[in-house]
C-alpha positions as CSV (number, residue, x, y, z in Angstrom):
1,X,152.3,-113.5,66.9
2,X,148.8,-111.9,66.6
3,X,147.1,-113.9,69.6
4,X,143.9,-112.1,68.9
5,X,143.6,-113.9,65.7
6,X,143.6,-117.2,67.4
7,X,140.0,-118.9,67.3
8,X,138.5,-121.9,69.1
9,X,141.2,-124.3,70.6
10,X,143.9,-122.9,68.5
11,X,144.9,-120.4,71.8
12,X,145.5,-123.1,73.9
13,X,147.4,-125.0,71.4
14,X,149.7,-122.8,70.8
15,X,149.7,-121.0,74.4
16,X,150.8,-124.6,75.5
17,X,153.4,-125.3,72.6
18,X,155.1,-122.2,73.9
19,X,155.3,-123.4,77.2
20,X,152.6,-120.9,78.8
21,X,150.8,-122.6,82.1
22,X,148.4,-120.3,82.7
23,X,147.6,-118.0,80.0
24,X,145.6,-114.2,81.7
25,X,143.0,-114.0,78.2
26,X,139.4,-112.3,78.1
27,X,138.0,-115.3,76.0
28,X,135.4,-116.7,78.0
29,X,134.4,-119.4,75.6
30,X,138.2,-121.1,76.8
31,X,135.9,-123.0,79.8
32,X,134.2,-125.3,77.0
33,X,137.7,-125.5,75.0
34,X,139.6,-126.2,78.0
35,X,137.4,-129.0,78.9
36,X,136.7,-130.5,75.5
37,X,140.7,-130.6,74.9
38,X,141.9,-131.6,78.0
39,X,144.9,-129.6,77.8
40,X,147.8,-129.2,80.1
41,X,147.3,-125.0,80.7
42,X,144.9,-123.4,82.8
43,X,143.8,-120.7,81.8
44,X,142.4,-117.6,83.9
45,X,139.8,-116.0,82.3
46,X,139.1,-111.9,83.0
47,X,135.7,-111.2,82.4
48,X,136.3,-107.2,82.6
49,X,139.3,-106.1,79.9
50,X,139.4,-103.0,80.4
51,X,143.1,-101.6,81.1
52,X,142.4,-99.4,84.2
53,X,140.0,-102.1,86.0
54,X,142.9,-105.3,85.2
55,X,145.5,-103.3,86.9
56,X,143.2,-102.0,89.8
57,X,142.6,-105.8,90.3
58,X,146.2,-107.0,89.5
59,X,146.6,-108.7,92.6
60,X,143.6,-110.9,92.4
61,X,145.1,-111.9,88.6
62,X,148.1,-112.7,90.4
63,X,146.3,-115.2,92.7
64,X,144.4,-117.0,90.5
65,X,147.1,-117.6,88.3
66,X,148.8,-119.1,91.5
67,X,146.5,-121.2,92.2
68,X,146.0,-122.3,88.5
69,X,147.1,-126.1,88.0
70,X,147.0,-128.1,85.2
71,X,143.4,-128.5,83.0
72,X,142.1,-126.3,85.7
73,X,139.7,-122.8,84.7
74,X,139.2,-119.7,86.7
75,X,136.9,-117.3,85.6
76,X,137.3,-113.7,87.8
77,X,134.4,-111.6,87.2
78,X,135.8,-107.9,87.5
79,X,133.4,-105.4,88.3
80,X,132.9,-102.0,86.5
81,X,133.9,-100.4,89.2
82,X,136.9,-100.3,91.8
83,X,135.4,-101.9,94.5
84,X,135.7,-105.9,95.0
85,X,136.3,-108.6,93.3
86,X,134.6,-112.6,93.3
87,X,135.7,-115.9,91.8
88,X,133.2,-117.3,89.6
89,X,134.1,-121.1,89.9
């Protein structure tokens, strides 16, 4: 499946139909989606994609997605750089 290609509530749909609970995504906009849809998944939104800062902050990922429960959001805002990271709730 080409994810990417997936607009407006369509990711969630179909992250859900597959049985994902909480889908790791860059889409920020998912926060008004999430709440408009009530859906079952929770999303955890990155707001830095870029390869080398995701895995330097893994282990923060890892958390929120722990932490995720249903129709919940986490945004993690990832800095540019390797130092620290904040949850933007």
């Amino acid at each position: 499946m080409r994810w990417e290609r997936l607009k407006n509530g369509d990711l969630l749909a179909v992250a859900e139909a597959a049985g994902f609970e909480a889908p790791v995504t860059g889409d920020q906009s998912l926060f008004y989606q999430q709440n408009d849809l009530k859906r079952r998944v929770a999303p955890v939104v990155i707001a830095q994609t870029k390869r080398r800062l995701v895995l330097a902050h893994s282990a923060a990922i890892e958390e929120a997605v722990s932490r995720a429960r249903p129709g919940s959001y986490e945004l993690l805002s990832i800095p540019n750089e390797r130092r620290g990271i904040r949850a933007v709730e």
